[in-house]
N, C-alpha and C positions, 0 to 999 in steps of 0.2 A: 267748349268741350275740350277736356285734359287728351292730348293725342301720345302715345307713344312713347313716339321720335317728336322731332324736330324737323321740320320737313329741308333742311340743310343736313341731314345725317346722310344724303348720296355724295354730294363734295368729299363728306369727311370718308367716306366706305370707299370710295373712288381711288384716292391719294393714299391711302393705306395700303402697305406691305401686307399680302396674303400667302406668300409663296416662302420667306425665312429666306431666300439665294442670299451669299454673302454678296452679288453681284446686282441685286434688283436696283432698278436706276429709281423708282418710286419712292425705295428705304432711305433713299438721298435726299428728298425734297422733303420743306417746312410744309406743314398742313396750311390747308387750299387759302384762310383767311389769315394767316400769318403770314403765307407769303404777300399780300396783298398791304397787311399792315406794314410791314417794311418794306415795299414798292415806295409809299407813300414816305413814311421816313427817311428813306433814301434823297428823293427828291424834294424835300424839304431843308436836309439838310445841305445839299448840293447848293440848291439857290441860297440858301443862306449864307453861305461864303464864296457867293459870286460863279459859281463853276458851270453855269447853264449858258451856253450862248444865247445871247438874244431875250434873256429873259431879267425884266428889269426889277421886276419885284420880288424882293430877296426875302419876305417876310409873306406873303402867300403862292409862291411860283408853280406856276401850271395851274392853278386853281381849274381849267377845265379838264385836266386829268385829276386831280387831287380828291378833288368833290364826288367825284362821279366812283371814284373808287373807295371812299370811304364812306358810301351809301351802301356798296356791294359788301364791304365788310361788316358795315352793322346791322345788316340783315341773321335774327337770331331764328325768328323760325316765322309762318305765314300760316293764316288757317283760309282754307277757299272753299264754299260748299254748292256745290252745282247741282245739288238739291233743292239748292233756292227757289227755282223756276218752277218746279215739279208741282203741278196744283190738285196732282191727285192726292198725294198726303200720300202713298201708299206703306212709307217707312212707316208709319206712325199703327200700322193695321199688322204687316206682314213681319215676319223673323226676317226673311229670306232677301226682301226688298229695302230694309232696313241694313241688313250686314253689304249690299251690293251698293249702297249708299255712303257705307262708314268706308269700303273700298276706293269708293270714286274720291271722298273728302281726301284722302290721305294722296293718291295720285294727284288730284287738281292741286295740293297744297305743296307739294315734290315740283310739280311742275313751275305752277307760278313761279316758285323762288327762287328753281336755276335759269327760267325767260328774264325776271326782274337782272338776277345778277348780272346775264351775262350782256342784259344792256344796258346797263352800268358800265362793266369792262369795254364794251366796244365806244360808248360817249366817250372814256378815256385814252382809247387809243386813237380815233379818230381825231381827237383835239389834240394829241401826242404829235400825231401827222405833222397835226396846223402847224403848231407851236415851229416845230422845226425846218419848216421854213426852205422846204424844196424846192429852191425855184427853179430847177433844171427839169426836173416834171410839173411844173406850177399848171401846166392846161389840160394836166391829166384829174378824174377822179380822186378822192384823197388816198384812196385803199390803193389805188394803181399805184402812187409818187409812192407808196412806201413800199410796196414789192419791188418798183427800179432800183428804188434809193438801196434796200438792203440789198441786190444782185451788184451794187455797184460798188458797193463794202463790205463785202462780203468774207474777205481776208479775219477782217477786224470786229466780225459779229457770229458768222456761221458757227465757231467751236465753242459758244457760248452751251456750258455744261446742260445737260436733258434737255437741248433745244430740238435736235432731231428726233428725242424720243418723245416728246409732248406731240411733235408734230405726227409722229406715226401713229400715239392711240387712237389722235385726232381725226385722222385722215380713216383709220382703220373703224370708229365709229361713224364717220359722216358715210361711208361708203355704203352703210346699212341701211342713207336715205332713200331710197331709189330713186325721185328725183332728181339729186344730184349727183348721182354714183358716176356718171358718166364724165362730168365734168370735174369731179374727184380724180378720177383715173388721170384725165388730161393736165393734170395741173404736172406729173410727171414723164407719162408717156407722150404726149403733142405737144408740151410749152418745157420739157426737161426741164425745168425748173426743182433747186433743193435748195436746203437751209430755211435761210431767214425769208427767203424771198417766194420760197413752197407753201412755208406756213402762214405769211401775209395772202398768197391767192387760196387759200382754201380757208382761211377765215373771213376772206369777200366773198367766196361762193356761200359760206355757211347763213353770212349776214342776210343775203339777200333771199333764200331760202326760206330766215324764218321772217323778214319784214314782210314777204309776198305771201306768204300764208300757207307754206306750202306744208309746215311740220303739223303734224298731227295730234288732236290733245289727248292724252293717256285715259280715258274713261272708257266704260264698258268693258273691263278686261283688256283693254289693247297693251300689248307688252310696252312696257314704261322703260326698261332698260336701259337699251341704245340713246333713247330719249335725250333723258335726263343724263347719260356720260358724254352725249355730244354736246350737250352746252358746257358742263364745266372742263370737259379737255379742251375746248376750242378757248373757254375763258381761259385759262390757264397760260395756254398758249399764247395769247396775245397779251396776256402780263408780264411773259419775255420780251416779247417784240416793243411793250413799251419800252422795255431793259434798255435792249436794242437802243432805240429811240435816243432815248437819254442819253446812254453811252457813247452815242455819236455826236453829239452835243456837250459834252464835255471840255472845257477849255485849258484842264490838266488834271487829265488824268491820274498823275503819279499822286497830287495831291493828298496828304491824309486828312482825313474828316471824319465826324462822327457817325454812325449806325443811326443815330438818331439827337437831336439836340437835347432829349432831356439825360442822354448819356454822355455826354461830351469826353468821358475816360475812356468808352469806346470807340477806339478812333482804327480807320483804315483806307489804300488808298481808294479814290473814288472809283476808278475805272473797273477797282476787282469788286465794289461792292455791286455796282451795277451790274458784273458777267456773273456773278456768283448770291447773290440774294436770296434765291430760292431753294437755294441749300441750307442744310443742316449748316450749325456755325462748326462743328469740329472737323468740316471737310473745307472750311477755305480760310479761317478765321486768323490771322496771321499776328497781329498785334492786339489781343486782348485787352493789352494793357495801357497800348499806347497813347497819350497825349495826342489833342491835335497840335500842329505849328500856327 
């Protein structure tokens, strides 16, 4: 059945400029699956000219983040019918029972896509953890090592551009959970915790939220909203924190390299690619033109 949308048009609705402010920090950021394809580019090219610590395969490096986020990206749309089940046929009889049916398809298909997506994003931040190799929290949880690890470089990641504001739509939709709201709250007010190391403990409370079962599926009329923008702010957010990640893994920074290897005339240094990626290219884009060395 021909639907509409695309049950990925809340990503794209999401990250869209609705307000015109010449100030909106959203008008600043690449749309939800662009930023995602040059996450991966990034880190592609990085390993390919050696610039990852500890990572020895310069021709697929990070494959457990690489993979997992270029499954999230080629997600183009989903169709899920929770009509399935229904053995009374009543669609098939009623107008009215029918149109609450083509309702449910379009929510269950919205839904599935941003659950699939954002566990996609989280296998790749979690493997992002591994990868880097924190052995100063090595006995903690992996989602714990990287909220230390980021309170502990914190200098060196916290001003990474729309990283506090990803974190607040984030925190600002999880809060609508009520299961978690409480523990939302605490991630500032009881554990003072901000930056990189806010938005790492509130994508562990979001995780564990929706593995336990706790999120509720959008049928029957249940407002879908909040829903479906806590998964792609929370993904969103943790495709900085991979940033993060990476950027702290870098073994020279200043290095210029390319955007991506099949552009190799676009070349810049690695460390602004990694704090800056998620931006528009006219707000950080520095050497257009340049050669790598």
């Amino acid at each position: 059945m021909k639907r509409e949308q695309s049950a990925i048009q809340p990503a794209i609705r999401i990250f869209t400029c609705g307000c015109g402010k010449p100030d909106c920090t959203i008008a600043t950021l690449d749309p939800f699956r662009e930023h995602i394809a040059a996450l991966i580019h990034g880190i592609f090219s990085a390993g390919h000219f050696g610039l990852i610590d500890g990572c020895d395969d310069t021709q697929f490096p990070w494959p457990g983040v690489t993979f997992p986020l270029q499954m999230a990206a080629s997600i183009e749309d989903v169709f899920a019918d929770p009509s399935y089940i229904d053995e009374s046929d009543a669609g098939l009889y009623c107008g009215t029972a029918w149109d609450r049916d083509e309702e449910d398809r379009d929510a269950a298909s919205e839904y599935v896509a941003a659950l699939t997506i954002f566990n996609f994003v989280w296998m790749a931040y979690e493997d992002a953890i591994r990868q880097s190799n924190i052995l100063a929290f090595s006995r903690e949880k992996l989602p714990v090592q990287a909220r230390k690890h980021f309170a502990e470089h914190a200098s060196q990641i916290d001003q990474i551009p729309a990283l506090t504001y990803l974190y607040r739509i984030a925190r600002k939709c999880c809060l609508h959970a009520d299961p978690i709201a409480d523990e939302v709250r605490a991630i500032e007010t009881k554990y003072k915790l901000t930056g990189a190391s806010a938005a790492a403990e509130l994508g562990r409370v979001f995780r564990n939220y929706v593995v336990h079962g706790s999120d509720p599926i959008p049928l029957d009329g249940f407002p879908k909203g909040w829903g479906l923008a806590r998964f792609y702010t929370v993904s969103r957010m943790l495709l900085v924190l991979i940033q993060c990640l990476v950027r702290l893994r870098l073994t020279d920074a200043g290095m210029l390299i390319p955007l991506s290897l099949m552009r190799d005339g676009e070349a810049e240094e690695a460390g602004l690619i990694f704090t800056q990626l998620h931006q528009k290219a006219n707000l950080w884009r520095r050497y257009p033109s340049q050669q790598v060395r």
